[in-house]
N, C-alpha and C positions, 0 to 999 in steps of 0.2 A: 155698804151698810144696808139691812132690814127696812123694807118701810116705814115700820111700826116706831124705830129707832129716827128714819129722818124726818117724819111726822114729829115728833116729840120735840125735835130741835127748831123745826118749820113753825112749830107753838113759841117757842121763848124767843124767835127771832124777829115775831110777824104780828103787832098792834091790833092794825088796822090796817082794812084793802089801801093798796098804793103806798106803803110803808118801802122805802129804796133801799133793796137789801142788795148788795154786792156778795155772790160767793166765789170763795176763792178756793181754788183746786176742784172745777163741779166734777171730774173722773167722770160717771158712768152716768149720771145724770139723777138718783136719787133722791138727794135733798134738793137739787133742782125742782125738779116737779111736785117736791112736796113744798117748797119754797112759795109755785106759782101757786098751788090749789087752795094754800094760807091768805092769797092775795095780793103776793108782794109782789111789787117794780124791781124784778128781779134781772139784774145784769149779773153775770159766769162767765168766769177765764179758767184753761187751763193751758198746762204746758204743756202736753201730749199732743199734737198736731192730727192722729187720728181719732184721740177721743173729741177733740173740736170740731170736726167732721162729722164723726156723729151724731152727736148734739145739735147742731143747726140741723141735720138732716131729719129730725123727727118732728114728725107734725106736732106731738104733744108741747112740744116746748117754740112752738113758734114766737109767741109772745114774749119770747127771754132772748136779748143782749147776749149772744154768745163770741166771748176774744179769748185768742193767744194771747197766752200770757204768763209771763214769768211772777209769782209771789213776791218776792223781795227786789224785783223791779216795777212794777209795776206803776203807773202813776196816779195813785190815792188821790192826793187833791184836784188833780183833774177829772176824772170821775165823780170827787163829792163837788165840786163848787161850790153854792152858798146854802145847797141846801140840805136839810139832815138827810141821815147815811147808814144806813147797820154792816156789818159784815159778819157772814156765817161761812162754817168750811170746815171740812176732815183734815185737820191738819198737820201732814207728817210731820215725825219726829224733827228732820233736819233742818225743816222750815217752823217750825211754832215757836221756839225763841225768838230769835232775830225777827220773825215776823210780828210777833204779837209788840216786842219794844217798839218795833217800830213803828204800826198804830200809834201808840200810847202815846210816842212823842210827836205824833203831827201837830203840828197849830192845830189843827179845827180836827181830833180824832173822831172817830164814829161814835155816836150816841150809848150804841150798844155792841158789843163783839158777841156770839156764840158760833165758841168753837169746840170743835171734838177733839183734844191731843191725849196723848200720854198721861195715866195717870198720876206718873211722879214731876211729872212738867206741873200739872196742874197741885200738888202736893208744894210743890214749892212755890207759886204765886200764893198758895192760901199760908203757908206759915209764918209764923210765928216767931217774935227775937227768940234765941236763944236755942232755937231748935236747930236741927242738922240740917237741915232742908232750907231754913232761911240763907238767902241769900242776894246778891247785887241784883238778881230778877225780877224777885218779890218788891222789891224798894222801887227799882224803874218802872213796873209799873202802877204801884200803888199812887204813886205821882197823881197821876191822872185818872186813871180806875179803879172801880170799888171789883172786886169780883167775888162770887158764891161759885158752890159747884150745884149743877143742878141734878146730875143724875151720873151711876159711872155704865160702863158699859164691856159686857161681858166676848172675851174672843168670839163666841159660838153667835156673835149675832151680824160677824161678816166672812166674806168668802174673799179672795184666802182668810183661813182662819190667822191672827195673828198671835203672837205667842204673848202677848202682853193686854193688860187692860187700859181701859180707854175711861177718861170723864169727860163729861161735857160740863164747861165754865161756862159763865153769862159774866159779862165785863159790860159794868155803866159807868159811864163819863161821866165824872164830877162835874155840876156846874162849874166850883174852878178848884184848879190845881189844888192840893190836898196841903202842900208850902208855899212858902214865898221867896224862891230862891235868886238873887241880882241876877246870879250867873247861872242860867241851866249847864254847861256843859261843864264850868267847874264842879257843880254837886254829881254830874255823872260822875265824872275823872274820881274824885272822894268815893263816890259807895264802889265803884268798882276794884280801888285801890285797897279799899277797907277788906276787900275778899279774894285780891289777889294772892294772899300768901293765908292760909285761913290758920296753919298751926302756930301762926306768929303771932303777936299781941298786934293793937291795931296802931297804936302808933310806929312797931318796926314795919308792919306790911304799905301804910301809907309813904314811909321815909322810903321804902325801896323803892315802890311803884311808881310814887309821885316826883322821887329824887328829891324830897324835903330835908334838910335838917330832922334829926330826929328830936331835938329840944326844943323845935317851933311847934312841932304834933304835941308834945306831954304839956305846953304852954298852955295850948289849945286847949287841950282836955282839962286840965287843973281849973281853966278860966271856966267852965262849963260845968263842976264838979264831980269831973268823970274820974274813973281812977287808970292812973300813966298807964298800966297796966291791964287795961280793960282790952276786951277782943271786940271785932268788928260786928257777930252776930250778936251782941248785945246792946246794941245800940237799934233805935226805931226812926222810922223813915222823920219826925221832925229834931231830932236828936241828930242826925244824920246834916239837914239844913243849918243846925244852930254851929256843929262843926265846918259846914263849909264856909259859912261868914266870919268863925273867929279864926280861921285859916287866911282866908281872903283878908281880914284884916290886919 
């Protein structure tokens, strides 16, 4: 990416000098050094074993924590321990799902996420029930984070040029959780269920997915004043909660 572009992000990432920003995937080292110049306690992992070689070997980035590192291995809470945390990063396609959920669902996730993905990754964390976009994503991670988009970002402002456009989100931690769910892994297993089969109504996609009865699911929804018949994108992240409690019970 552009200076001018990792500058921009280096801004919504970066408070205050010694602000502990973690980024993930540093590649060539541009939001790196716009990371350090913002002022942050800036640790970088990548999974390129030559570009982490290069990275330690520049004088400019001496003052940066640079690891091997795998994204969806990697170990978050050991890294944050007790103290707050941001995480910034260009985040490929294949990794900005899985990665971003899984932030979301740490015990103690980071205060603030700014990341750079896809602009329809980012399209469907911002939507809306009822839209096409909404989906089992948007809800995992509303859970936990509020997110905006901050700015999108045009092919022609990286090399290789890539054939898709890019946003950059800002993800803040809720002081708490957005529900109050007994069971977190039940209400996953539920939204997930709810968009496994998306052309089906939500109580056939939950009976298949979940292997429920399908007349415990229409119980469910009737008790809640939903209709037997309703589909899963119409339903909102605490609508979502209120069904997995009248499930559960």
């Amino acid at each position: 990416m552009d200076g001018g572009t990792a500058a921009r992000i280096a801004r919504l990432a970066v408070d205050a000098p010694g602000d502990r920003v973690l980024e993930v995937g540093a590649g060539t080292g541009s939001l790196t050094a716009a990371l350090l110049a913002a002022g942050a306690d800036v640790t970088a992992f990548d999974l390129d074993d030559n570009l982490v070689e290069i990275l330690r070997s520049r004088d400019d980035l001496a003052a940066v924590a640079v690891l091997h590192g795998d994204a969806l291995a990697f170990d978050y809470p050991g890294y944050a321990g007790d103290a707050p945390w941001r995480v910034a990063g260009n985040l490929p396609y294949n990794v900005a799902t899985p990665l971003l959920i899984r932030l979301a669902q740490l015990a103690r996730p980071p205060e603030r996420i700014v990341a750079m993905i896809q602009k329809d990754v980012a399209d469907r964390l911002l939507a809306q029930p009822g839209t096409a976009a909404y989906g089992s994503l948007t809800v995992a991670l509303a859970v936990t984070m509020r997110t905006e988009r901050a700015f999108n970002v045009a092919p022609g402002q990286f090399f290789p040029r890539p054939k898709v456009v890019s946003s950059v989100v800002v993800l803040e931690r809720r002081a708490e959780p957005l529900v109050d769910v007994d069971e977190r892994g039940r209400f996953e297993q539920v939204v997930r269920g709810a968009f496994a089969y998306r052309r089906k109504t939500l109580a056939n996609s939950l009976a298949l997915a979940l292997d429920l009865p399908r007349e415990r699911i229409v119980t469910a929804l009737l008790a809640l004043d939903l209709d037997a018949d309703i589909r899963g994108e119409s339903l909102d992240l605490r609508t979502f909660a209120a069904l997995t409690d009248a499930l559960a019970g």
